[in-house]
C-alpha positions in Angstrom: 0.0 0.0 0.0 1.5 3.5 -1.3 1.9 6.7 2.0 -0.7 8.2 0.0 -2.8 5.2 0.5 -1.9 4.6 4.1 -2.4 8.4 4.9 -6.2 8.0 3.3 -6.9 5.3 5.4 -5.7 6.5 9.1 -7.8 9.7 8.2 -10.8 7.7 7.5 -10.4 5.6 10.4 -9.9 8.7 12.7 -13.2 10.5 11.2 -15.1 7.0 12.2 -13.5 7.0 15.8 -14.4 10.7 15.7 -18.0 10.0 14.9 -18.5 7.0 17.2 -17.0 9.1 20.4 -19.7 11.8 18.8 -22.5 9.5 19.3 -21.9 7.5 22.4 -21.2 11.3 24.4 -24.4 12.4 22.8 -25.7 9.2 24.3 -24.2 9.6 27.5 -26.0 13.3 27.7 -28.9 11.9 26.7 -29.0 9.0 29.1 -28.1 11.6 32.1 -30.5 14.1 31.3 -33.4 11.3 30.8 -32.3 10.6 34.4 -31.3 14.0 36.1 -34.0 16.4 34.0 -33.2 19.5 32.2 -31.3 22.1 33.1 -32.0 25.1 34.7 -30.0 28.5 35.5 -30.4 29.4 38.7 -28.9 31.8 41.3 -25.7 31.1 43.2 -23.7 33.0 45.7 -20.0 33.0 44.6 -19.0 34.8 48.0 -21.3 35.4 51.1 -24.3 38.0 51.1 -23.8 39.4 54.9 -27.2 39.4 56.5 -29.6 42.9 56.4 -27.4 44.7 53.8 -29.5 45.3 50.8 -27.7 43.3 47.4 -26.2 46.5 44.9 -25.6 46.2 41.2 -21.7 45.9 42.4 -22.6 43.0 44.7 -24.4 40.7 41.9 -21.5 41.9 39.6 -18.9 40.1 42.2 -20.9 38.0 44.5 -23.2 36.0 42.5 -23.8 34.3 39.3 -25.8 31.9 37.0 -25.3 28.4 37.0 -27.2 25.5 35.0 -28.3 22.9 37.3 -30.4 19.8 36.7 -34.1 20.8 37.4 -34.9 18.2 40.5 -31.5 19.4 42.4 -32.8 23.0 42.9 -34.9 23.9 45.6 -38.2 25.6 45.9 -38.4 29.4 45.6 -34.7 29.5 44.6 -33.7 32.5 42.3 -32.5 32.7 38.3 -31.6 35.7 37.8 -29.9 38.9 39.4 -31.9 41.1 38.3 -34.7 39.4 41.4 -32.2 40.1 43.9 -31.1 43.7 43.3 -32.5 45.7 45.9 -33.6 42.8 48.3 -31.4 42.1 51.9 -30.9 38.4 53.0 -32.7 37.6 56.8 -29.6 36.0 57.4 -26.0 35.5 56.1 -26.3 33.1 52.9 -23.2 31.3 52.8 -20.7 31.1 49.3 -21.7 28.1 47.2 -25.1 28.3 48.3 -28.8 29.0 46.6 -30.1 32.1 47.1 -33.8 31.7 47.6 -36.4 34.0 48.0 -37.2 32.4 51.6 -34.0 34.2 52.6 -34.7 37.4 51.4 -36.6 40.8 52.8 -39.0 42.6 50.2 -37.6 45.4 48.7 -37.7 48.6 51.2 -38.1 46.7 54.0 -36.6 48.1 57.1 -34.5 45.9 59.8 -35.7 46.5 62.9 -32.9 48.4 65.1 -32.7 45.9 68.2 -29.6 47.4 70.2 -28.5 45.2 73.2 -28.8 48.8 75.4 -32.4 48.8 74.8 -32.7 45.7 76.0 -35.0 45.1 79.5 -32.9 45.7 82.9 -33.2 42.3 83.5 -32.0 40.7 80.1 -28.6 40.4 78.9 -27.7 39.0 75.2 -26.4 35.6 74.9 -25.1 33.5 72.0 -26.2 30.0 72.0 -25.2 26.8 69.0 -28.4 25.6 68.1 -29.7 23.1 65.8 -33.1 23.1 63.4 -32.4 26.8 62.9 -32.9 26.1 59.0 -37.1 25.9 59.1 -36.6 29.5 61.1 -34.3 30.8 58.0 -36.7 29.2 55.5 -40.4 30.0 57.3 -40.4 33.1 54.8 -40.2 35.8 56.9 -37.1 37.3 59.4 -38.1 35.3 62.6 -35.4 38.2 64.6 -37.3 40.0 67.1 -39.8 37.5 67.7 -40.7 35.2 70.5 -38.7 32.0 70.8 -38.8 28.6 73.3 -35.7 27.4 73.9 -35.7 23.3 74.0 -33.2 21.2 75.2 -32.6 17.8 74.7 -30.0 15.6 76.8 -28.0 12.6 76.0 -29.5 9.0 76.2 -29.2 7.6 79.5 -30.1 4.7 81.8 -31.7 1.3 80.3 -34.1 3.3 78.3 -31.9 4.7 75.9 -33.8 8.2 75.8 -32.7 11.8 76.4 -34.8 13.9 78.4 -36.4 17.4 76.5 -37.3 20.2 78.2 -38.0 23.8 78.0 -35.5 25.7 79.4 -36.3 29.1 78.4 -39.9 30.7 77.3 -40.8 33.4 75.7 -37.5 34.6 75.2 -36.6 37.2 72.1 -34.4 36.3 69.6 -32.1 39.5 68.4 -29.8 37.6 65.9 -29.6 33.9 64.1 -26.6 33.4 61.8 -25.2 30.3 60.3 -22.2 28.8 62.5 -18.3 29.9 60.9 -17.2 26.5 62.2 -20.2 24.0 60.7 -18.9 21.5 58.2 -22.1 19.4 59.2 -24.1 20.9 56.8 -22.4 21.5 53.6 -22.6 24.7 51.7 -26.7 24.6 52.2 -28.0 26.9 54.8 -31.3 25.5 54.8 -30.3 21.1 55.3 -30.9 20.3 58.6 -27.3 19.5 59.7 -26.8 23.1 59.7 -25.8 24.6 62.8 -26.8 28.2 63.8 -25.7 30.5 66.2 -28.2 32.5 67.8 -28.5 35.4 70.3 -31.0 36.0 72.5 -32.0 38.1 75.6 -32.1 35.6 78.8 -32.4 36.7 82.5 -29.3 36.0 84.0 -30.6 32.4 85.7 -31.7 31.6 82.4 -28.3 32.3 80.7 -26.5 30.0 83.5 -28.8 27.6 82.9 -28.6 27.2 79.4 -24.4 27.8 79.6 -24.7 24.7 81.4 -26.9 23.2 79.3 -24.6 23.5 76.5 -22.3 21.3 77.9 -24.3 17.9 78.2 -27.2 18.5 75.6 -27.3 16.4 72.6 -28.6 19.6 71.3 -30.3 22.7 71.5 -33.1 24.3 69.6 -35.7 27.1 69.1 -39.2 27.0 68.2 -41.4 29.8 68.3 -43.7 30.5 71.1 -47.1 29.9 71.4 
């Protein structure tokens, strides 16, 4: 066989393995969106949107950006586009990597209530407490800070029965601040999956802090719920 010939060949056979790699990637693309769904764009957080600060055209230019994502891995009420977040002020710190969903966000104009810890009541002091659950607070659709809060506690299994004990330790307490924990690795980049841990401050008589101080050192954990 003449160079020409062999040259032919080899180009022929490279245009067929060409073609074949074609169709079984298209394949592949088609088998994992048949599986996965379409995709999407939606809303990301490149770096974090600090809590109560209202999102600027500078801060969607470098904190944020569009991403296509299958359709059944993006939550509900979870933004696509900048443009619905200029304006608007996250309820609480959404971390970098995370959706930005409209369960996080203020309305436009809305005004954050000014909760200074010297207007607090003689009697009540601030204190920071590591919670868990805090992500159906951060989710509920509006800022739960200022409102009313029951703090529960829940203690480690003991004895034969193999139960902790829950009780309320604190009632009708106001919560002045809930923001996602610097040192959680439990819950991944998303704010809202219940592994997330919280930290949140709120205004406790001074029996009531010791209490729950103490608390934090033998609870399997600690949450809020809102009071009746």
């Amino acid at each position: 066989m003449s160079r020409r010939a062999r040259a032919t060949a080899f180009g022929g056979a490279a245009l067929v393995c060409a073609g074949v790699a074609a169709a079984v990637t298209s394949g592949y693309r088609s088998d994992v969106a048949a599986q996965l769904g379409p995709l999407r764009g939606v809303l990301i957080a490149r770096q974090q949107l600090p809590a109560h600060r209202p999102v600027t055209p500078q801060v969607v230019r470098d904190a944020v950006e569009v991403r296509r994502v299958p359709a059944r891995f993006i939550p509900t009420g979870a933004l696509a586009s900048p443009a619905e977040l200029l304006g608007r002020s996250p309820a609480a710190a959404i971390p970098a990597g995370s959706y930005v969903l409209t369960a996080q966000l203020r309305a436009r104009g809305a005004r954050r209530r000014s909760r200074p810890p010297g207007q607090l009541p003689g009697n009540r002091q601030p204190v920071e407490l590591a919670v868990s659950g805090a992500a159906a607070l951060a989710a509920a659709g509006r800022d739960p800070v200022g409102s009313r809060m029951d703090v529960i506690v829940t203690t480690e299994p003991r004895g034969a029965s193999g139960s902790g004990r829950t009780y309320v330790a604190a009632s009708g307490v106001r919560l002045l601040s809930l923001r996602r924990s610097p040192g959680d690795a439990s819950g991944g980049a998303d704010p809202l999956s219940p592994a997330a841990e919280w930290i949140a401050t709120v205004a406790l008589t001074r029996p009531q802090a010791l209490k729950l101080i103490e608390a934090e050192s033998y609870a399997r954990e600690i949450r809020l719920i809102g009071a009746a």
